[in-house]
N, C-alpha and C positions, 0 to 999 in steps of 0.2 A: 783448830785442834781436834784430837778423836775423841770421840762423842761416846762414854761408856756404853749408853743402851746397845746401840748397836753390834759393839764389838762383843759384849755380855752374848748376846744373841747369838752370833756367828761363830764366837769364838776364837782361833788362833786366825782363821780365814778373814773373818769380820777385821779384826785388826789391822791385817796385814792390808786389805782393803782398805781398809781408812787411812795407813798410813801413804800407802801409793797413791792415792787421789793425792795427796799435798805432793807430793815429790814428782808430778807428772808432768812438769817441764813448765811452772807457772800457770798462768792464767787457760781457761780453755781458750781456743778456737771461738771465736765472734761466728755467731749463728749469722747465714746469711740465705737470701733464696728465700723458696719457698715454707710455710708454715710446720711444724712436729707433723707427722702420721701417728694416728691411734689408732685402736683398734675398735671399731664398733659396731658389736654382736654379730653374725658371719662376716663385717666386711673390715674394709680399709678405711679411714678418711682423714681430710684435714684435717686444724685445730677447729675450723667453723661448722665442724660433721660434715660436708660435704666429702660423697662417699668417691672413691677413687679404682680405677684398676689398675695394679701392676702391671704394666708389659715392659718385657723388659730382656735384657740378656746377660749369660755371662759374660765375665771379661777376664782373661787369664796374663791380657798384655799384647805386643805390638806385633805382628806375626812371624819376627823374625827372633823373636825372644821372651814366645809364651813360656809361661811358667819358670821364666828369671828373671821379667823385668823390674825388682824389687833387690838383684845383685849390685852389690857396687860394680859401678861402671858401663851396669847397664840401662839403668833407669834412665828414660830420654824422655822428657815431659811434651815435647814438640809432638814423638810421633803418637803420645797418649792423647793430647788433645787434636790431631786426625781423629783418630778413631772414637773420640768421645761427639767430636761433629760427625762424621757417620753413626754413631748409635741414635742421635737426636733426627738426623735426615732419614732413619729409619723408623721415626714414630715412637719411640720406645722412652720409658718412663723412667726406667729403670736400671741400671749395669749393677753386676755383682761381682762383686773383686774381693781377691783370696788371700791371705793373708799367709806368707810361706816360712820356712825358716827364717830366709835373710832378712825378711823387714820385721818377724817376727824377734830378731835379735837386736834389730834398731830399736822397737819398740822398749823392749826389757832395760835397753842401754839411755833411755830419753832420748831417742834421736827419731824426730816426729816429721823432717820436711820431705822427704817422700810422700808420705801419706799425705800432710796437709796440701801438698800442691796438686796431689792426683784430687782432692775433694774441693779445691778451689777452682780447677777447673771442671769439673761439672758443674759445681755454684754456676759460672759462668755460663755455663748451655742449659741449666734451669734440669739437669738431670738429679734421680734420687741413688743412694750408693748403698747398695746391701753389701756390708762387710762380711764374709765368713773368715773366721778368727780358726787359727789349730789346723791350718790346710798343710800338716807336714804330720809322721809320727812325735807322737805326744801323748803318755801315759798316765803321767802323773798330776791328778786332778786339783790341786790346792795349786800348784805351776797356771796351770790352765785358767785357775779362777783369778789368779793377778797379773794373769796379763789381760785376760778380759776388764778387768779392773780397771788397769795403764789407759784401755782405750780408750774405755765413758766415761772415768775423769776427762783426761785430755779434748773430746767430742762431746761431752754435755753442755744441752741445750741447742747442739748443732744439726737444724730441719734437715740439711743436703742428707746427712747417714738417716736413712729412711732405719735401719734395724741392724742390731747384731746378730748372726749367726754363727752360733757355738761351734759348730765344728759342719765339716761337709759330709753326710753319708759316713754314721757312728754303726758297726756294725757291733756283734754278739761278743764279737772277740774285743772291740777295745769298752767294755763293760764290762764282763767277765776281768777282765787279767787288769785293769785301769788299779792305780795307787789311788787310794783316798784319802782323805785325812782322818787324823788319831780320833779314835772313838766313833767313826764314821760304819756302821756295818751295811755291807755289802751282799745280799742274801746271795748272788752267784757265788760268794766266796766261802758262803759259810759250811760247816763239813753236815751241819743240820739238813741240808737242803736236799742230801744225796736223798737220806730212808724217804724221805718227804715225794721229791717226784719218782723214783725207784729207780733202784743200781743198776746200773747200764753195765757196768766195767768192775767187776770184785774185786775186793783189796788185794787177794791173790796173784791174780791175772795183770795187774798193772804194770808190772818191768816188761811182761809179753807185748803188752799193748803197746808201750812208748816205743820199744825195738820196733814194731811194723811199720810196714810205710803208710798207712794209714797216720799211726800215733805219730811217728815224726815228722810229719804234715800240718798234723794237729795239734798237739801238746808242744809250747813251747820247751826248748830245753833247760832253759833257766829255772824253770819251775821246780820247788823241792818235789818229792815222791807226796807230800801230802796236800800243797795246790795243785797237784799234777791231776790225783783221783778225782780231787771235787774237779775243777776245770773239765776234765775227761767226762764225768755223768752230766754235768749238766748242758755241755757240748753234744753230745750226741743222744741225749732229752729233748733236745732243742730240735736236733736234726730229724728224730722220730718223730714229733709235734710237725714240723713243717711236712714232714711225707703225710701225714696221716689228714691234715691239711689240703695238700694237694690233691690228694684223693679226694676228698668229701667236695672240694669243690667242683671237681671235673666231674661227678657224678649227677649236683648237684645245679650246675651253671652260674656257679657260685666263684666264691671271692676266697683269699687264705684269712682277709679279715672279716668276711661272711661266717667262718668256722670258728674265727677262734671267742665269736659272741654267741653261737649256738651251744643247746645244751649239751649237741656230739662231743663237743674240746673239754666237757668241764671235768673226766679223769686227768685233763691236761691243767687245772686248776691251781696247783700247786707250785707248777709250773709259771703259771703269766703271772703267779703275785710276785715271784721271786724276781722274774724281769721287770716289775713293773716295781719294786722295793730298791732293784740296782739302779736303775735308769733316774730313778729318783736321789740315791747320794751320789750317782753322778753330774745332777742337771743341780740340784740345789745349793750346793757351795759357790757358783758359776753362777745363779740367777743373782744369790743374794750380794754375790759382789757387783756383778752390774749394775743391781737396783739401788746399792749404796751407794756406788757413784755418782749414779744419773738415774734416778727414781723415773722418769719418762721416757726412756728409752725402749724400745721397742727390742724383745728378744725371741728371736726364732730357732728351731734347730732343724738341719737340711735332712731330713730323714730319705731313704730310700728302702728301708728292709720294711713291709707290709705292717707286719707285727711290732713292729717296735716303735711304730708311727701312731697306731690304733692302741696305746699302751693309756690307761687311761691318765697318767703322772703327764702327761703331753699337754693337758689342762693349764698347765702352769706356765706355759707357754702365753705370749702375748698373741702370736698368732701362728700356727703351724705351717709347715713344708712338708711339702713329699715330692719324690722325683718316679716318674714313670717317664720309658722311653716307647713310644706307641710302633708296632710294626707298620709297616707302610704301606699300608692298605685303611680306608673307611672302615673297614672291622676290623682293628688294630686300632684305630681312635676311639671307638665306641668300648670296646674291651679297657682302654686304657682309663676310659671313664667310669665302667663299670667299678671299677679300681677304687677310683679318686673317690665317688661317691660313698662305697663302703666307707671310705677314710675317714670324707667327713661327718656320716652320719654316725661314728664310734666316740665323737667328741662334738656333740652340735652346740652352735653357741661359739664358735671359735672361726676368725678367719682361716682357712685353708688357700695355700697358692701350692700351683705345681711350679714348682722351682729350677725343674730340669725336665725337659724334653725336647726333641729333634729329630731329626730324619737324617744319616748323613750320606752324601753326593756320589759315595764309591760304589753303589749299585744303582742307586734312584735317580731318576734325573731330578736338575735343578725344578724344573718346571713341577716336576710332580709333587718333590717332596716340599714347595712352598704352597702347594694346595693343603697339601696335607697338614702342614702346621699350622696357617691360617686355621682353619679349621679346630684342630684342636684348641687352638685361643679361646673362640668363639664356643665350642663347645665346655671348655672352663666356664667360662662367662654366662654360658645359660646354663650350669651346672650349681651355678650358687659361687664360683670360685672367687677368690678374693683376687688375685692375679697368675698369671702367667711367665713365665721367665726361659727363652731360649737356649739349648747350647748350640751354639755358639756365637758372640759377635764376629770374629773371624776363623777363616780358616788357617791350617798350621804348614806351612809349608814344610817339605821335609824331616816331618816330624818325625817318621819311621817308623807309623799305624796308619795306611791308607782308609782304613774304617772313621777311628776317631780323628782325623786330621781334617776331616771332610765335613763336618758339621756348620761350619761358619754361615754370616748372614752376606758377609763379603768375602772373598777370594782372598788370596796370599798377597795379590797385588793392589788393595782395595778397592777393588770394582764390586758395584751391588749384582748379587746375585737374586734370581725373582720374588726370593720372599722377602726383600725390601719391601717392592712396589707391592707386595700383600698385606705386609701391615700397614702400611702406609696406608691402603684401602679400608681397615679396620676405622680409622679413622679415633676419636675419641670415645672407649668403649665405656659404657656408664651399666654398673652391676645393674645386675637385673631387680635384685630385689632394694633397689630404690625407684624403680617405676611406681608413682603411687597409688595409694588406693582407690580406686572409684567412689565415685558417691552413688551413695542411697538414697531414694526420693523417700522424703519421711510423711507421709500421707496415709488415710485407713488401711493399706495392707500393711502398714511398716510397724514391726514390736520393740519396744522401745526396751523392753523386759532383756533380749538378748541383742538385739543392735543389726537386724535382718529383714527383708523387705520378701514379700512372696508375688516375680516380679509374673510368670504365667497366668495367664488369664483362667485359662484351663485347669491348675493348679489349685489356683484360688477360687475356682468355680466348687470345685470336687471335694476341694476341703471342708469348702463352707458347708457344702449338701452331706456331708457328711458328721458335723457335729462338730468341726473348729478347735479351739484352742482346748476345748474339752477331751476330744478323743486324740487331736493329735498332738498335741502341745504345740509350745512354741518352735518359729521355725530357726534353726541354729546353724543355717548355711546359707550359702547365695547359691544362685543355680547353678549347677555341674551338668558335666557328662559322665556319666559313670557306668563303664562299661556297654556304652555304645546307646545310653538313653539320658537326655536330659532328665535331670532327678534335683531333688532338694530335699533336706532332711530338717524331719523336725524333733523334736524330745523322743516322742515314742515311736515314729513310721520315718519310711523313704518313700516320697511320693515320685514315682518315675514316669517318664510320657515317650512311651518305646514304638512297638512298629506301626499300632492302630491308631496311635493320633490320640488317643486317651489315656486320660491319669488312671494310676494301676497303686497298687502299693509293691516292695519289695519282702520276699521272704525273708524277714529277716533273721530266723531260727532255721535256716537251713543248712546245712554239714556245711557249706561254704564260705558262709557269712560268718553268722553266731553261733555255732554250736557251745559254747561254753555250760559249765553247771553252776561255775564258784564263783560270783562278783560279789565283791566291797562286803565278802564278811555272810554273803547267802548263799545257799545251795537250793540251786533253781532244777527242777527234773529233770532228766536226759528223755529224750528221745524216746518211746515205748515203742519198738521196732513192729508187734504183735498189733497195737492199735492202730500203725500206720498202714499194714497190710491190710484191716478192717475195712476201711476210711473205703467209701463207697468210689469206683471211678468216675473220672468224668466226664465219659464218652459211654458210659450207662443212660441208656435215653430214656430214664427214674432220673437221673440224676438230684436233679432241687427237691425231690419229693426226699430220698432216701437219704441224701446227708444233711435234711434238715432234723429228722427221724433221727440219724448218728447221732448228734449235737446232742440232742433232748435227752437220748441216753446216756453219751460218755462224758455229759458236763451237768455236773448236779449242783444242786440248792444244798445241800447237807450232805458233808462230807466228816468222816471221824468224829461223829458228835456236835461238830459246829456250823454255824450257819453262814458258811461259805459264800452265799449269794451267786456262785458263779455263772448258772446259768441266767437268772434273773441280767446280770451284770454282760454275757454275751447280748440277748437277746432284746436288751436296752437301750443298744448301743444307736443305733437308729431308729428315733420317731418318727410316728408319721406325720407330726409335724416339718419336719428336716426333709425327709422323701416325697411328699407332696400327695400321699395317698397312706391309705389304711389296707391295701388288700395284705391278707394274711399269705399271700401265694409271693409278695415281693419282699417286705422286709427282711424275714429272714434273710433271704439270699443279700439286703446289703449289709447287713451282720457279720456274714461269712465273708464279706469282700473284704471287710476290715481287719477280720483277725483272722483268718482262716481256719484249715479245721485241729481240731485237739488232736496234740501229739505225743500228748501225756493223760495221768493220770493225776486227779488232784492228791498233792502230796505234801506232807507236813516238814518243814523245817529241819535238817534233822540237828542243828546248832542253835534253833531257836523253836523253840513249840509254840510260842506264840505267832507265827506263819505260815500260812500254807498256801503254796503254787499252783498252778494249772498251764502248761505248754501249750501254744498254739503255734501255727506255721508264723505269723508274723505280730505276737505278743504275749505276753507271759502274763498273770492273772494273778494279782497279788492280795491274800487277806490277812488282815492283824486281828487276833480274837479281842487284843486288851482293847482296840479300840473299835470294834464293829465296823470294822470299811473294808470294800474292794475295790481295788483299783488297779492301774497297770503300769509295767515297771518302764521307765525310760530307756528304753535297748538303745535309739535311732543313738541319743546322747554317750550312753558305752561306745556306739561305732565310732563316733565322731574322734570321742579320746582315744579311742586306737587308732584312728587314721593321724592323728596330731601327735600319738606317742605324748597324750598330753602328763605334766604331772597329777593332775588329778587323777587320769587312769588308775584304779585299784590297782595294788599290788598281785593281787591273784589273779587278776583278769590279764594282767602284762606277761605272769609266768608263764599264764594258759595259751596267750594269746600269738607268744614268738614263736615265728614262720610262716602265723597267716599273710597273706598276699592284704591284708585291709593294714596291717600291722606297720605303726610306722612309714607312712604310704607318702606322707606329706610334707614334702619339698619346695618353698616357696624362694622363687627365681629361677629354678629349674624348667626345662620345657615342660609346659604343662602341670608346673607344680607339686610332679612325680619325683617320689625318691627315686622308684622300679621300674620305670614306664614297663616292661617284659611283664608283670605282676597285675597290673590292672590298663589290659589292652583296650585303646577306644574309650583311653577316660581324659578327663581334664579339669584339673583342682586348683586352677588357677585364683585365685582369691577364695576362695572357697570358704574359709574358716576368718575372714576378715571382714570385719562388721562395721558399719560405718552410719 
């Protein structure tokens, strides 16, 4: 029987829901085959978490009656189970089959043995079946949500359908103009939205508009004169957002979903809530009926438009899709990735698969473009990608578009064309980010405090001589390369070992690095451009005489009445117990090694009077009057949670901190554990942040 809560919930959808699960032609479908797919944190896996890759292809049907073979009369299960043993003899994991009008009117009618036989015989060859549901025009979203319903009734609990996919490639126009249900508000629709992103097209000028060939292109005709306005601004809102887009990235070497997270797009702000408010009563009348059918089923939607993928309502998704088709060229895969990455990094935490790409044969040879694909697999795969999905399983014979008729993995006559025997060399592709962690020898260099080992000798030579857990905290990474020097960071420093063979520290307060003023609630001094120019050089052959002299001047004991201790607090910093000598001609200078020289001015709080700062090239000097201490601020730990985008990252350090190249930097399963690799050349963050 239906279950009130539910329906309460849903509403007329919910119900309608409820009632279709019973009326879905008796019993499901006997689960057979292999185990559910979940979704777990960027990836795929079984029901035992054992993590998986999609590869996989489209499937549109037999090649002499793609995109009908779901017509009466034409559905031949013989020549679908060919081709579902070549999708398997080509290594693939996966086929994706579309759901058109005709089997979507079987569906509506209870008439389920098409489907069930196309999904028993994959059962059969141990293959998974991405359904995409709504592959015909289809407007009206409560329709859409019950036949998504019909399905995961009928298919719950059934392993072989790896996932639903709502529709294939939803572009602006079927969200904007899509029916919802009653009480459902649609902010494309709404006439608030015009004053909100600004009037493209004046109420005046609107009969002009629709006459042009422009507007009768654009503006459906159906439309009254008053969905015609709203439709009309926020159409070509959309279309100035995408120019202004394209620009900023082509200047920038950027992405369109690079722009629309920068603060450049945020006049555009008004704009993406609205996309991001439709795209949401469009996906959630369609989730919640799946989810009431078959609460475990898996739901994806085959995005292709950049922005509408990167919509942050995309969350709600079990695991995302996006379609790039890469030019056919190695920088045309790299490009296409550049893409894919944006994508994922605008929703992390979520499997991402690229769902559609190819090369097709009517310019490229066979040879070249199964290089090329391979490769983009594998470049998914050390991208972080959850899987892969080809178009095409075969090619279309006289399909009458020698471009798209050319995609296939087999010819019209099913013969393998090379990029069989390439995936097929692929072999069993296992994410990357289940390779596992290494171990850490837990022995006296290992800190148990943050779960890191400090494995250089040299490292741990330099730290120790320098005053240890005291001056540099603990250590909060394993060892990197970062920017072309093995480095490790610890609370307050980055100890690097670059072209002399010796530990150094890193400037950490340099325009490059950390330039910041505002973390977690403090205003630390900028930069005093007048005492940097002071700051004695160091190719002055005075040099150790004259910037130790600097020092003694522009870092005092007594600052604004209070006793700062700064200097006391610089020039303490290494004993000569630690250095192994007393001459007053050395220490200083390993003083200056550690914090380099003043690049500010000590300066009071100005959101807290009980603190006051003091800048140096590589540590900032912190004193509390209430409590009489000086001490120094943990910057190296700042870096780290901007390099992890971690949530602890202050809020005003994340404002400050979007565009730095440290920013968000940290990609694990990726090569090298780069989001950017372009952003931090010559680095490698592979484990990096993983403690063991």
């Amino acid at each position: 029987m239906c279950r009130v809560g539910p329906a309460k919930r849903l509403g007329r959808i919910g119900l309608l829901v409820c009632c279709l699960a019973l009326l879905a032609g008796g019993a499901p479908v006997s689960a057979a085959g292999p185990s559910l797919v979940v979704a777990q944190g960027d990836l795929l896996a079984d029901a035992s978490g054992q993590p998986l890759f999609a590869l996989g292809a489209s499937y549109e049907g037999p090649p002499d009656r793609a995109w009908s073979m779901w017509d009466d009369g034409r559905f031949d299960a013989a020549l679908i189970a060919q081709d579902l043993d070549r999708a398997k003899a080509a290594n693939l994991l996966v086929v994706r089959v579309f759901v058109q009008q005709a089997l979507a009117a079987d569906i509506q009618a209870g008439r389920w043995d098409k489907l069930d036989q196309l999904l028993a015989l994959a059962d059969q060859r141990g293959l998974r079946v991405i359904l995409t549901l709504a592959d015909y025009p289809a407007s009206d979203v409560s329709r859409l949500a019950a036949t998504a319903a019909q399905v995961a009734a009928h298919s719950a609990g059934r392993a072989t359908l790896l996932a639903l996919d709502l529709k294939n490639e939803p572009h602006f126009g079927d969200l904007a103009l899509a029916t919802y249900p009653p009480q459902v508000n649609a902010a494309l629709q709404d006439p608030g939205v015009v004053p909100a992103i600004g009037e493209m097209v004046a109420r005046p000028d609107l009969a002009d508009y629709r006459a042009s060939a422009e507007g009768q292109r654009s503006v459906p005709e159906r439309l009254s004169d008053d969905r015609a306005y709203v439709y009309a601004n926020v159409l070509l809102a959309y279309r100035r957002f995408l120019q202004d887009g394209q620009a900023w990235a082509a200047a920038h070497h950027a992405t369109l979903v690079d722009y629309a997270r920068s603060p450049e797009s945020d006049r555009w702000n008004a704009l993406k809530a609205a996309l991001n408010d439709t795209l949401a009563a469009w996906l959630k009348p369609q989730l919640d009926a799946v989810r009431a059918a078959d609460p475990r089923r898996l739901v994806t939607l085959a995005q292709v438009d950049p922005i509408l993928a990167s919509l942050p309502v995309n969350a709600w998704l079990d695991y995302r899709t996006f379609h790039r088709y890469p030019a056919a060229s190695p920088a045309g895969v790299a490009a296409s990735m550049q893409l894919f990455d944006a994508e994922k990094a605008a929703i992390p935490g979520k499997p991402l698969v690229l769902g559609e790409f190819g090369v097709a044969n009517d310019t490229t040879s066979e040879e070249e473009s199964a290089a090329l694909e391979a490769s983009t697999v594998r470049a998914v795969r050390d991208h972080g990608g959850a899987g892969a999905l080809k178009w095409m399983l075969n090619d279309v014979p006289n399909g009458g578009n020698a471009h798209q008729d050319a995609f296939g993995m087999y010819r019209g006559d099913g013969t393998a064309k090379p990029v069989v025997a390439a995936f097929r060399a692929l072999g069993t592709l296992t994410p990357l980010a289940n390779i596992p962690t290494p171990a850490i020898t837990h022995d006296a260099r290992y800190f148990a405090q943050t779960g890191y080992r400090v494995d250089s000798d040299a490292v741990w030579g330099f730290v120790q001589s320098r005053g240890g857990v005291a001056i540099f905290g603990y250590p909060v990474s394993r060892t990197i390369t970062l920017l072309g020097c093995p480095s490790q960071l610890f609370q307050r420093h980055v100890v690097q070992v670059c072209e002399t063979g010796r530990p150094s520290l890193l400037n950490l307060l340099d325009p490059d690095v950390f330039p910041y003023t505002r973390v977690n609630g403090s205003t630390f001094p900028a930069p005093d451009a007048a005492m940097k120019n002071a700051t004695p050089r160091v190719d002055d052959p005075s040099y150790a005489a004259k910037i130790v002299e600097f020092i003694r001047a522009s870092v005092p004991d007594n600052s604004g009445g209070q006793a700062v201790g700064f200097q006391r607090y610089f020039f303490g910093t290494i004993t000569a117990q630690l250095a192994g000598t007393a001459d007053p001609g050395v220490l200083p200078l390993l003083d200056l090694e550690v914090w380099g020289a003043p690049i500010s001015r000590p300066t009071t709080d100005p959101r807290n009077a009980d603190f006051m700062y003091q800048r140096f090239q590589r540590g900032i000097m912190h004193y509390s009057a209430s409590r009489h201490t000086t001490e120094s601020i943990l910057l190296a730990d700042y870096l780290k949670q901007m390099l992890r985008d971690s949530p602890e990252e202050p809020d005003d350090l994340r404002q400050q901190a979007r565009g730095s190249r440290f920013s968000a930097e940290y990609c694990p399963g990726r090569p090298g554990w780069l989001c950017r690799p372009n952003d931090l050349p010559n680095s490698d963050l592979t484990f990096a942040f993983e403690p063991g």
